[in-house]
BAVEX-781969 format. One record per residue (C-alpha): residue in one letter; x, y, z. Coordinates in steps of 0.2 Angstrom, whole numbers, plus 2048, in hexadecimal, padded with zeros to 3 digits. Example, Ala and Ser with C-alpha at 12.3 -4.5 7.8 and 13.67 -1.06 7.14 Angstrom:
a83E7EA827s8447FB824
END
This chain:
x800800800x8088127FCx80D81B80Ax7FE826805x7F0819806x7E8818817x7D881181Dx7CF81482Cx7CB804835x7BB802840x7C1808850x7C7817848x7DA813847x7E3813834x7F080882Cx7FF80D820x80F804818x815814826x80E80B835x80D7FA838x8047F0845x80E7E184Cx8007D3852x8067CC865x8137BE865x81B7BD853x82C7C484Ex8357C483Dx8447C4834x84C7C7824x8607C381Ex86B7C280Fx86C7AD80Bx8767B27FBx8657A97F2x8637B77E6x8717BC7D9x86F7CC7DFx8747CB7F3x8667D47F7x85C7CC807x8547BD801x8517B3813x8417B681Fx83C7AF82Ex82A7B0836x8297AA849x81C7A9855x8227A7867x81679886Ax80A78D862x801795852x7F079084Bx7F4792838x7EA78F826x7F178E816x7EC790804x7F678B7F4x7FA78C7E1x7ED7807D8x7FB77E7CAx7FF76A7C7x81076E7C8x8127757DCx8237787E3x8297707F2x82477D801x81477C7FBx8127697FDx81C76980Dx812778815x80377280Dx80475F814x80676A827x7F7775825x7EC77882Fx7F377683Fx7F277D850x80577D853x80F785845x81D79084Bx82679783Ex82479B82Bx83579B822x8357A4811x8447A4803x8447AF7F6x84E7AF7E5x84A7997E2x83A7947E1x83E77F7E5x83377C7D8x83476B7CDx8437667D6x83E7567DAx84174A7EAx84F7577ECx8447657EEx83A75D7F9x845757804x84D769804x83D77080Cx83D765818x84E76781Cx84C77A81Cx83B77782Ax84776C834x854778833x84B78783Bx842778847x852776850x85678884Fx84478D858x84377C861x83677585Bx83076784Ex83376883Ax821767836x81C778842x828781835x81D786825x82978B816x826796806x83179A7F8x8307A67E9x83D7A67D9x84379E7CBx83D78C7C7x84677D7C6x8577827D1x85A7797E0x85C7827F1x86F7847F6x86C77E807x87C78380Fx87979480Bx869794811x86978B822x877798823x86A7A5820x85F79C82Dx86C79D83Cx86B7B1838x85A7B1838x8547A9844x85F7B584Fx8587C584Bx8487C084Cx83E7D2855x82C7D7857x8307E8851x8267EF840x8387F0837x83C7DF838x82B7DB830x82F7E8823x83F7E081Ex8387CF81Ex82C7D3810x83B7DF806x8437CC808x8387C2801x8367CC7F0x83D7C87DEx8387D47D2x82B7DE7DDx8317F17DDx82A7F47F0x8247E97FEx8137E4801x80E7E8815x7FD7EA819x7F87EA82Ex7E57EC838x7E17ED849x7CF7EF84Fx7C57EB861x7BD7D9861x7B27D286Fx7BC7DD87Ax7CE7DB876x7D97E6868x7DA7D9857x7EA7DD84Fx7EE7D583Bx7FD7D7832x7FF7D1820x80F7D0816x8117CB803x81C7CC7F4x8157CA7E0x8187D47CFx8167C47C1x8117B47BEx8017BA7C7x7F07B27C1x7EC7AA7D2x7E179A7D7x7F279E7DAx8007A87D6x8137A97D7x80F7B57E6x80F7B27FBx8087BB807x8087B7819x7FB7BE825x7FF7BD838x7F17C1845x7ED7C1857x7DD7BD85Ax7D97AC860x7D07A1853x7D378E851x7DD789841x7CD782836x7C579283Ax7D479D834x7D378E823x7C0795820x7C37A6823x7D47A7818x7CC79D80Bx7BC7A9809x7C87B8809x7D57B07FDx7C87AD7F1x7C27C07F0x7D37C67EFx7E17BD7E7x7D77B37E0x7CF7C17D6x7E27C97D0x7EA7C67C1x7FB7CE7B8x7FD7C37AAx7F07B47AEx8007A77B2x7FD79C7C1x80D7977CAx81578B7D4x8187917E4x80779C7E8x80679B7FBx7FB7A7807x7FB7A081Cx7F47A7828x7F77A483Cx7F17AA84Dx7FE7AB85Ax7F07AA868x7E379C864x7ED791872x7EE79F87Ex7DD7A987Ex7CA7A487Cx7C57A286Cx7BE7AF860x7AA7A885Cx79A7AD854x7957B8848x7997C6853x7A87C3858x7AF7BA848x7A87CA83Ax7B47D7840x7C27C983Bx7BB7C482Dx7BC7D6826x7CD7D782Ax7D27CA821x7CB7CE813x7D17E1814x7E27DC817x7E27CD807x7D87DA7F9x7E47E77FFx7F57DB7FEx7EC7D67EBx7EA7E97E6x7FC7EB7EBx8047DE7E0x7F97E17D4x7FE7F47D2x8117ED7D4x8107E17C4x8207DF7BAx8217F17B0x8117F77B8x80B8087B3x7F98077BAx7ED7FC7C6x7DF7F87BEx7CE7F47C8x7C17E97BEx7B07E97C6x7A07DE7BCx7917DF7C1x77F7DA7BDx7857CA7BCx7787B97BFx7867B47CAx7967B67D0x79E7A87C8x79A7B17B5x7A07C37BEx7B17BC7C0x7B27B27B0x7B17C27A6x7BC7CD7B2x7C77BF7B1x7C87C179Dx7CB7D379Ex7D77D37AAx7E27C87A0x7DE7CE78Ex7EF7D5787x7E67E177Dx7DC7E978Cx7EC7EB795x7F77F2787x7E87FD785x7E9806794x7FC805793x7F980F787x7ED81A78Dx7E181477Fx7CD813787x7CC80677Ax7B980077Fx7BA7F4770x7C77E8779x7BD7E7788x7AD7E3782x7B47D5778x7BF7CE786x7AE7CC790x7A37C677Fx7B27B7780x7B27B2794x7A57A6791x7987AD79Bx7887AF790x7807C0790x7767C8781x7827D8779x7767E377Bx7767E078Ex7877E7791x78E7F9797x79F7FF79Ax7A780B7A3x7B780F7A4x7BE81B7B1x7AB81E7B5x7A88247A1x79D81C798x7A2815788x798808782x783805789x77A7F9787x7827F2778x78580176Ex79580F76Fx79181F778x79B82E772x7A583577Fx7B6840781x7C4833779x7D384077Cx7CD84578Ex7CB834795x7DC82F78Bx7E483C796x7DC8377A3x7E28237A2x7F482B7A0x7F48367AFx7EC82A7BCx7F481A7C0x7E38147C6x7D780E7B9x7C68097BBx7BD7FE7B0x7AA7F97B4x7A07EC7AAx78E7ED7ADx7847DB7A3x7727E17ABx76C7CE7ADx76D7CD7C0x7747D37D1x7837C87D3x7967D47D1x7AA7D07D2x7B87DB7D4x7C97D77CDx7DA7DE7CCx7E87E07BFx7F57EA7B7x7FA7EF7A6x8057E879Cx8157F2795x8277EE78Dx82D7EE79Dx8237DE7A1x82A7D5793x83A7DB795x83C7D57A8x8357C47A3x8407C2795x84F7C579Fx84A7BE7B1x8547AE7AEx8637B57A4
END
């Protein structure tokens, strides 16, 4: 979130990349592992200082990388106590190797924290198909594990570690009053390509401290996840190593969060914290010039909403288009006449930075050169499809797609 975004929570308190809640007994670390060509950090550790509840959700893609079987095989659970993250090698199709690798690295922090190998959840994000150099990262580990801190820095130079070709971390924090106690959520994430999630090549981490067991947290993450990343695109490319967890450092501890009462206020920030992680790494795609929101509506169901965001998010020539500060309304229309919902032309509006360009099946004049001006000064750009056959609406995020994006994926692994 730019550092000029706020929101105003609830209880009347705001939340900034600036300042950064930090939910009751998790630390964090970050170090150079020598995993990236680069040097930079690459390393990050998440501990909570006693048993976590914790819920997971993962890339859907055939072909999953190690950390994602090994956390995946772990979650839920009522006990996790660290999440170990590496950046700059994905462990993906490495084989028995890879596998064993993960584990390795989860036994590796267990002894470090002592604890047991399957309470250390583990994440990667990088280039396919290399294995981990092990030395330097249980190296790394040592380090890591030493720093570890509760204070908002060490948060923020976890999430700097654990990009690749992000331009910006990706923090997003909450804190609100539940059934009498002050609710704290902190979320951390890192993605710019291969974004097209059910999932994507993208992590994000949410750390909380209100008490909820671990199969509550899996229904709350998976409703949340579902209405965020799952409805962000860059290029439509589902990877290998998509993982988003969430953990409560308080369920053993403190009576339980229950009841629509209690649980709502949560629920909401969840799902704040995941749409507003999604609208950062969608406005931090590879060679991004602008964030584009997507909003359907009149819809017969939600189902057929996101079908037809889906297709105009990840239509080249809608997002060279606005690249090009074109308000070509003839792209659009025909991404959502191919998604596969069915829907009568003349049934169909569109509106694009809230100007109507197209009505009910038929063009509607309007200012070409003021709203091309307009699509070239403003990095946000709306786009609202409107089908008039029921009440049912999606939102979806993306970016648009420039010679910088081809450039960076052309040259990422050379």
């Amino acid at each position: 979130m730019a550092a000029d975004q706020q929101r105003t929570t609830d209880n009347g308190q705001r939340t900034t990349d600036q300042m950064l809640w930090i939910p009751r007994g998790f630390r964090a670390s970050a170090v150079q592992a020598g995993l990236k060509p680069s040097g930079a950090l690459d390393l990050a550790v998440l501990a909570a200082g006693g048993p976590a509840a914790a819920a997971g959700t993962f890339t859907t893609n055939r072909i999953c990388a190690a950390p994602v079987k090994w956390s995946r095989e772990h979650l839920p659970a009522e006990d996790i106590r660290a999440v170990v993250i590496n950046a700059g090698n994905a462990n993906a199709a490495t084989g028995e190797e890879g596998l064993a690798n993960a584990e390795r690295t989860a036994a590796r922090a267990a002894a470090l924290l002592t604890c047991r190998p399957e309470q250390v959840l583990v994440a990667s994000t990088g280039v396919i198909g290399h294995q981990l150099p092990m030395d330097r990262l249980e190296a790394g580990l040592e380090q890591a594990v030493a720093r570890l801190a509760a204070d908002p820095q060490a948060f923020r130079t976890a999430a700097t570690a654990i990009m690749t070709t992000d331009t910006r971390p990706k923090l997003i924090s909450d804190r609100r009053e539940i059934a009498g106690r002050v609710v704290t959520l902190l979320g951390l994430a890192k993605g710019a390509a291969m974004i097209g999630p059910r999932m994507a090549t993208m992590l994000a981490f949410l750390l909380t401290d209100a008490p909820l067991w671990a199969n509550d947290l899996r229904d709350i993450l998976v409703d949340a996840v579902d209405r965020s990343f799952h409805c962000l695109s860059v290029e439509g490319h589902t990877s290998t190593n998509d993982t988003v967890l969430l953990l409560s450092s308080t369920a053993a501890a403190e009576p339980i969060l229950r009841g629509e009462e209690e649980l709502t206020p949560f629920v909401e920030m969840v799902g704040f914290a995941c749409q507003a992680l999604a609208q950062q790494i969608a406005g931090d795609g590879e060679g991004a010039t602008h964030l584009i929101t997507i909003d359907v509506q009149g819809c017969r169901d939600v189902a057929a909403a996101r079908a037809i965001a889906r297709a105009v998010a990840e239509s080249p020539l809608v997002k060279t288009a606005i690249y090009g500060a074109d308000p070509n309304w003839g792209r659009i229309v025909s991404a959502a006449g191919y998604a596969g919902v069915p829907f009568e032309q003349e049934d169909l509006s569109l509106w694009i930075n809230d100007v109507c360009v197209y009505q009910s099946g038929v063009p509607v004049p309007f200012d070409a050169v003021g709203l091309s001006a307009a699509l070239k000064g403003r990095r946000e750009v709306s786009l609202r499809l409107d089908l008039a056959s029921g009440t049912a609406a999606a939102r979806f995020w993306t970016c648009d797609l420039t010679p910088e994006y081809v450039r960076l994926n052309a040259d990422y692994t050379t």
